[in-house]
C-alpha positions in Angstrom: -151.6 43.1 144.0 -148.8 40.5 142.4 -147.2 40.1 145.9 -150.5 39.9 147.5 -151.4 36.9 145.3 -147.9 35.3 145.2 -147.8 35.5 149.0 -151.4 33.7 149.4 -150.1 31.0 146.8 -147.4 30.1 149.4 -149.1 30.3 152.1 -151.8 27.9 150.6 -149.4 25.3 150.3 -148.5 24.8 153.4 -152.4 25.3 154.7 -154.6 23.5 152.5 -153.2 19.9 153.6 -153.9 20.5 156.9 -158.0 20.3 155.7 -157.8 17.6 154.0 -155.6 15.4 156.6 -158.7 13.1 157.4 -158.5 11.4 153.9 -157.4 7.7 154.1 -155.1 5.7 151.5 -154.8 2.3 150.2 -157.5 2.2 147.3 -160.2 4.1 149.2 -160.1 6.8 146.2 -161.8 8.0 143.3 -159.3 8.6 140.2 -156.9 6.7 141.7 -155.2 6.8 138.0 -154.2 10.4 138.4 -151.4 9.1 141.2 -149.5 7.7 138.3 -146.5 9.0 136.6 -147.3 10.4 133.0 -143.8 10.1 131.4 -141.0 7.2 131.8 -138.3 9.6 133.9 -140.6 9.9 135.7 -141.5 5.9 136.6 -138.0 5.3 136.3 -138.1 8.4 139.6 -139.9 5.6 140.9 -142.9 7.0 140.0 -143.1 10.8 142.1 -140.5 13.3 141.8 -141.5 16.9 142.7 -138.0 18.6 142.2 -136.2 17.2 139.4 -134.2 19.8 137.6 -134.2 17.7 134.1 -135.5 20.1 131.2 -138.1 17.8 130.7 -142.0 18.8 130.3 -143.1 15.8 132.2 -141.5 16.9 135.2 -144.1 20.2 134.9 -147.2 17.4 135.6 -145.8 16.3 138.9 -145.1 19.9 140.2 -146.9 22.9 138.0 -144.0 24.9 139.7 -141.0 23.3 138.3 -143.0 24.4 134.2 -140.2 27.3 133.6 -139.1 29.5 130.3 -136.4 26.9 129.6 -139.2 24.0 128.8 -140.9 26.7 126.4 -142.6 24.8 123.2 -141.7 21.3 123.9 -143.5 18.6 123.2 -144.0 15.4 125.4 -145.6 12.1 124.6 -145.2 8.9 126.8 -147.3 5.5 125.9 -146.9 2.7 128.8 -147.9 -0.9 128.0 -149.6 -1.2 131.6 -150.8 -4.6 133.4 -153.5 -7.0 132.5 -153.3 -5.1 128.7 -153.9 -1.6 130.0 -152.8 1.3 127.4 -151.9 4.5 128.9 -151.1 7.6 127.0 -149.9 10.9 128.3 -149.5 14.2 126.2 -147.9 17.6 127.7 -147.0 20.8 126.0 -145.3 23.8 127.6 -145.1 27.6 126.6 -143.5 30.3 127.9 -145.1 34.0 127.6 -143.0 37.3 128.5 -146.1 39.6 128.0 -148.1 38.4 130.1 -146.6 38.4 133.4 -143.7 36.3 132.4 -145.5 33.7 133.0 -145.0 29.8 132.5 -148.2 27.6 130.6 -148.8 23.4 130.4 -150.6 21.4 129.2 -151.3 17.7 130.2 -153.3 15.2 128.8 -153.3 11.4 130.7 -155.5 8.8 129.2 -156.3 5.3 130.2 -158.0 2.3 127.9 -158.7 -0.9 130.3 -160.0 -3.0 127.3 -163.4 -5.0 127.1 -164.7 -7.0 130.1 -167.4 -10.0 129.6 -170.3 -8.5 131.2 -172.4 -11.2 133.9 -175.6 -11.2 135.8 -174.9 -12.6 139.7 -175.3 -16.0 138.8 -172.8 -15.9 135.8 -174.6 -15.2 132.4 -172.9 -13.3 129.8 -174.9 -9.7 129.0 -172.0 -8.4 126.9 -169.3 -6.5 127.4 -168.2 -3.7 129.0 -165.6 -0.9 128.1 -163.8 1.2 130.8 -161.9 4.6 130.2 -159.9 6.9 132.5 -159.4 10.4 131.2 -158.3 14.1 132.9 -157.0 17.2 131.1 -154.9 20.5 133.0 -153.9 23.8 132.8 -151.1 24.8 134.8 -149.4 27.9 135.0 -146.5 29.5 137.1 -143.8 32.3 138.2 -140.5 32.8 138.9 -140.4 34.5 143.1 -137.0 35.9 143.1 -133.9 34.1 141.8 -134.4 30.9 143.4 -138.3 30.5 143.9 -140.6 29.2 141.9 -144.6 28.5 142.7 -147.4 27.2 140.1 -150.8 25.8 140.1 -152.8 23.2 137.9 -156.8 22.8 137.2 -157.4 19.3 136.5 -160.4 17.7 135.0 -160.7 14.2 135.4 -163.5 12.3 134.0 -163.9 8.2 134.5 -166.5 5.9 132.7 -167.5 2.5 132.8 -170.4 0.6 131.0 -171.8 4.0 130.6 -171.4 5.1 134.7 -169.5 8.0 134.6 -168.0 10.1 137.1 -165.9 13.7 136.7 -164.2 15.9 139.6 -162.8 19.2 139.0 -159.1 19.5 141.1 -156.0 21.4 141.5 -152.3 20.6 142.4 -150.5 23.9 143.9 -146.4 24.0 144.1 -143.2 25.6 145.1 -139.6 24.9 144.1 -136.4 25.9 145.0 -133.2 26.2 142.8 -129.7 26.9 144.4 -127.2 26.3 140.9 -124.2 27.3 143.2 -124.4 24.4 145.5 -126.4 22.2 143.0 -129.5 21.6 144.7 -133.1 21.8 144.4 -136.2 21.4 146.4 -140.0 21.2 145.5 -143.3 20.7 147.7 -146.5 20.2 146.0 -150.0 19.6 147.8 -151.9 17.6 145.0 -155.4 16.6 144.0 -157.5 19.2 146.2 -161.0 19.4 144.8 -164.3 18.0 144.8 -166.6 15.8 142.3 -168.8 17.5 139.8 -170.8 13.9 139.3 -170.0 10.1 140.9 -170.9 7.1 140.2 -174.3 6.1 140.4 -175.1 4.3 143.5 -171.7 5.1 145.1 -171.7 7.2 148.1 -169.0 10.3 148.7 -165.5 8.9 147.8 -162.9 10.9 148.8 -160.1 12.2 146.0 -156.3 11.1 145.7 -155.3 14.0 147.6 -151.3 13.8 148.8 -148.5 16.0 150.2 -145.2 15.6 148.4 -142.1 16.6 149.3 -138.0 16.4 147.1 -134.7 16.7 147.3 -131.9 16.8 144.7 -128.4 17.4 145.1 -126.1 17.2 141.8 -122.1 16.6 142.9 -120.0 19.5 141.2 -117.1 16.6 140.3 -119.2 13.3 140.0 -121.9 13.0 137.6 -124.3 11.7 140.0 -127.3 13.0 141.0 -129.1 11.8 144.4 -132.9 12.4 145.0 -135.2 11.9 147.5 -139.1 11.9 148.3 -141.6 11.7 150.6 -145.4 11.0 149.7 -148.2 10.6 151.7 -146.2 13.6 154.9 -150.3 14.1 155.9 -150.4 10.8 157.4 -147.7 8.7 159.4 -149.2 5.3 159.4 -149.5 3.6 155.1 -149.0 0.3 156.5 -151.2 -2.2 155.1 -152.9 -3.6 157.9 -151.2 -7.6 157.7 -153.1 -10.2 159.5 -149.5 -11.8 159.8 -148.3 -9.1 162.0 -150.8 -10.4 165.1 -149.4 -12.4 168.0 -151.2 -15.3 169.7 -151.3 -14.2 173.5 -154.5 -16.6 174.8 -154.3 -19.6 175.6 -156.1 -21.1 172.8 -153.7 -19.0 170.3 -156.2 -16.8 169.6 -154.7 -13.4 167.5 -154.6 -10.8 169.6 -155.7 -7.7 167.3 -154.5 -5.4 170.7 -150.6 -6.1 169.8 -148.4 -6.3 167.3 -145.1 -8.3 166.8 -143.4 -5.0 166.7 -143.6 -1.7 166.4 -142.8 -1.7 162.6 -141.5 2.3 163.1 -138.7 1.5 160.3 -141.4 0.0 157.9 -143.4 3.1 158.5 -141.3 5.7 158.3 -139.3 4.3 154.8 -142.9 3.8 153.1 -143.1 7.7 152.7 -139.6 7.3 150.9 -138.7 7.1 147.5 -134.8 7.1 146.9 -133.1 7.4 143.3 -129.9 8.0 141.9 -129.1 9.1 138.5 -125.8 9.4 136.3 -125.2 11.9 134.1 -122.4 11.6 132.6 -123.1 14.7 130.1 -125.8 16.1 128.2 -126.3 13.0 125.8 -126.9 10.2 128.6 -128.8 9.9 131.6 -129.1 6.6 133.6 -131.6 6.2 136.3 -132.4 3.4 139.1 -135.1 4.1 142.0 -136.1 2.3 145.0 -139.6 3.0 146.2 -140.3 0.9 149.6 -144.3 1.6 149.5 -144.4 -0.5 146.6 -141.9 -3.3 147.8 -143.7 -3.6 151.2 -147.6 -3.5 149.5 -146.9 -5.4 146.7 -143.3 -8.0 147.1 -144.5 -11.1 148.4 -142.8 -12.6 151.6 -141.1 -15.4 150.1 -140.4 -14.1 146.7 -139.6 -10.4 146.9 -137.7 -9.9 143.5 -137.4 -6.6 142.5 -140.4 -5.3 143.6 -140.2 -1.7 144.5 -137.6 -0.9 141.9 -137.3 0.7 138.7 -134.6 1.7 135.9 -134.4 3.7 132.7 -132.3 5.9 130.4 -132.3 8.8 128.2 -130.5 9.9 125.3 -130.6 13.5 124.3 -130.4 13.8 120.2 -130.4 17.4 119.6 -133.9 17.5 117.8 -135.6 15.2 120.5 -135.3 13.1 123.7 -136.1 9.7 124.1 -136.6 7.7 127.5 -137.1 4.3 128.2 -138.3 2.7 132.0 -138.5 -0.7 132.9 -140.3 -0.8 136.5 -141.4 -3.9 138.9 -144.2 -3.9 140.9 -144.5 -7.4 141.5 -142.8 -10.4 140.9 -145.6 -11.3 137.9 -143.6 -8.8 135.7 -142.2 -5.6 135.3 -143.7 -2.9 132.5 -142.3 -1.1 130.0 -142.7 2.6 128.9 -141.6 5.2 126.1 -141.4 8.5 125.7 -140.7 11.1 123.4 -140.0 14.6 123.9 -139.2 17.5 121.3 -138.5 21.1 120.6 -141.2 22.0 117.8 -139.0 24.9 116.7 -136.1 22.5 116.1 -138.5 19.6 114.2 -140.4 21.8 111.7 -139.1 24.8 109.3 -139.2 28.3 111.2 -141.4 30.3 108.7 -143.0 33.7 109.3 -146.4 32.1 111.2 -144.5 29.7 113.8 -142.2 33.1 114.2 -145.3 35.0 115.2 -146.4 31.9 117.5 -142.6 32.3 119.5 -141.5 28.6 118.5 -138.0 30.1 117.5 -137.5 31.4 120.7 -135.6 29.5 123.0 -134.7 30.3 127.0 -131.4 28.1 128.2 -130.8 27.7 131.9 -127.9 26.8 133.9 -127.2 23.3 134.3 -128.1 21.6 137.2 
């Protein structure tokens, strides 16, 4: 019965994209909030990685697959001081459980406050003000298939209000990883936000979820502390181009745009729009460094004259025994960059063992091989 479901897990994967192809991007989508990163590695990633080996419980939100024994009790807490005075806070917790199937647990929590808005009629009177609040809770679980493979699946409830208009969806992000420690590699594949709404806004018509299809490679060098990573986002559809007025050429005589052609072909621009790229060094277990390049944001977001650093995005961490603590600085536009923190812990190592936290597992610890 365990190989029966295990096998229909995978299989899913690979299958349940190919229903939801017709979905569009570009700002189209309810709970558009749930595409961003809930911890600073991750942003510093450049904002999706789906098969980082860092034994970090963030990395458990982004692919349920990758939550494993060796992330058992530990803590996570981010806080982002997003644009326009947006506060985002993400929570995750991870436990491990032998008895019961050996099998992996987390818990995510990703909360969004957008502040007060003036409230007007259509001709410009103030009628108060308005609050707006983005909220969604998991569950994810997963296995171990093998030596090497890994699959997992999350429930998420998300749940958006404003000015008491409220919406909620109930969706699920389904994984697989791959870990070779001999050669230093690993893969992962996750098909995310796959659902449906429970209530929408009133007034709104159908709005279709933030559904994507991920894809990652990592490859650690056995005599360079460097690792290289890779993604690709958005593999269910080939053209993310924003649609540019610019692009048009003038072929009439009165220099008309001719929506019919382009100036080119773009195929480069395409293509790398899928593509995140990041490097990390890791000189040993107290440091990590990280710098990201992701083109979708450079390309939607850089302006033509001014690019900046648009589309990129740095951080470190510093491992100190009792906790971790990560810092990112990304840039989305050339308006500013913003800053995030996170804090990540062992609750066995930060409060006394006694005898109830040894009947609750939190001395227990499960090391893996470096990676």
């Amino acid at each position: 019965m365990m190989h029966r479901l295990r096998n229909r897990l995978l299989i899913a994967l690979f299958f349940i994209p190919v229903a939801a192809s017709a979905q569009v991007t570009g700002g189209e989508h309810i709970f558009e909030f749930l595409r961003l990163p809930q911890g600073p590695h991750l942003s510093a990633l450049g904002g999706i990685n789906v098969a980082s080996p860092a034994q970090e419980i963030e990395m458990g939100l982004q692919n349920p697959s990758l939550m494993r024994p060796a992330l058992h009790n530990e803590l996570g807490l981010a806080y982002n001081s997003y644009y326009a005075g947006i506060s985002i806070a993400n929570l995750a917790y991870g436990y491990y459980v032998p008895k019961l199937a050996h099998t992996s647990f987390i818990l995510g929590i990703q909360y969004l406050d957008y502040g007060s808005f003036d409230k007007t009629d259509y001709i410009g009177i103030s009628q108060g003000s308005v609050q707006a609040q983005d909220f969604a809770v998991s569950l994810g679980a997963s296995h171990a298939y093998g030596e090497r493979w890994r699959y997992g699946a999350a429930l998420k409830l998300a749940y958006s209000s404003y000015d008491g208009n409220v919406a909620a969806g109930l969706l699920a992000d389904v994984g697989i990883s791959y870990t070779d420690t001999s050669n230093l590699i690993s893969l992962g594949a996750t098909a995310k936000n796959i659902g449906f709404l429970i209530t929408q806004y009133s007034g709104s018509g159908s709005e279709p979820l933030p559904f994507d299809l991920q894809l990652s490679i990592s490859k650690r060098f056995a005599h360079l502390p460097l690792r290289l990573m890779a993604t690709l986002h958005h593999l269910y559809e080939w053209d993310v181009r924003y649609n540019n007025p610019a692009d048009l050429q003038s072929n009439s005589l009165f220099g008309t745009p001719d929506s019919s052609e382009l100036t080119n072909a773009h195929f480069a621009d395409k293509l790398f729009r899928h593509f995140i790229f990041a490097a990390e060094l890791v000189p040993g277990n107290r440091l990590t460094l990280t710098v990201s390049y992701n083109h979708l944001h450079r390309g939607e977001l850089a302006l033509d004259d001014k690019k900046g650093l648009a589309g990129f995005a740095f951080g470190v961490g510093l491992n100190l025994n009792k906790f971790q603590v990560h810092y990112a600085r990304s840039y989305y536009h050339i308006a500013g960059a913003y800053n995030e923190f996170g804090l990540s812990m062992r609750l066995g190592k930060i409060t006394g063992i006694g005898h109830a936290t040894e009947r609750w597992g939190w001395d227990k610890e499960y090391p893996e091989k470096a990676l």
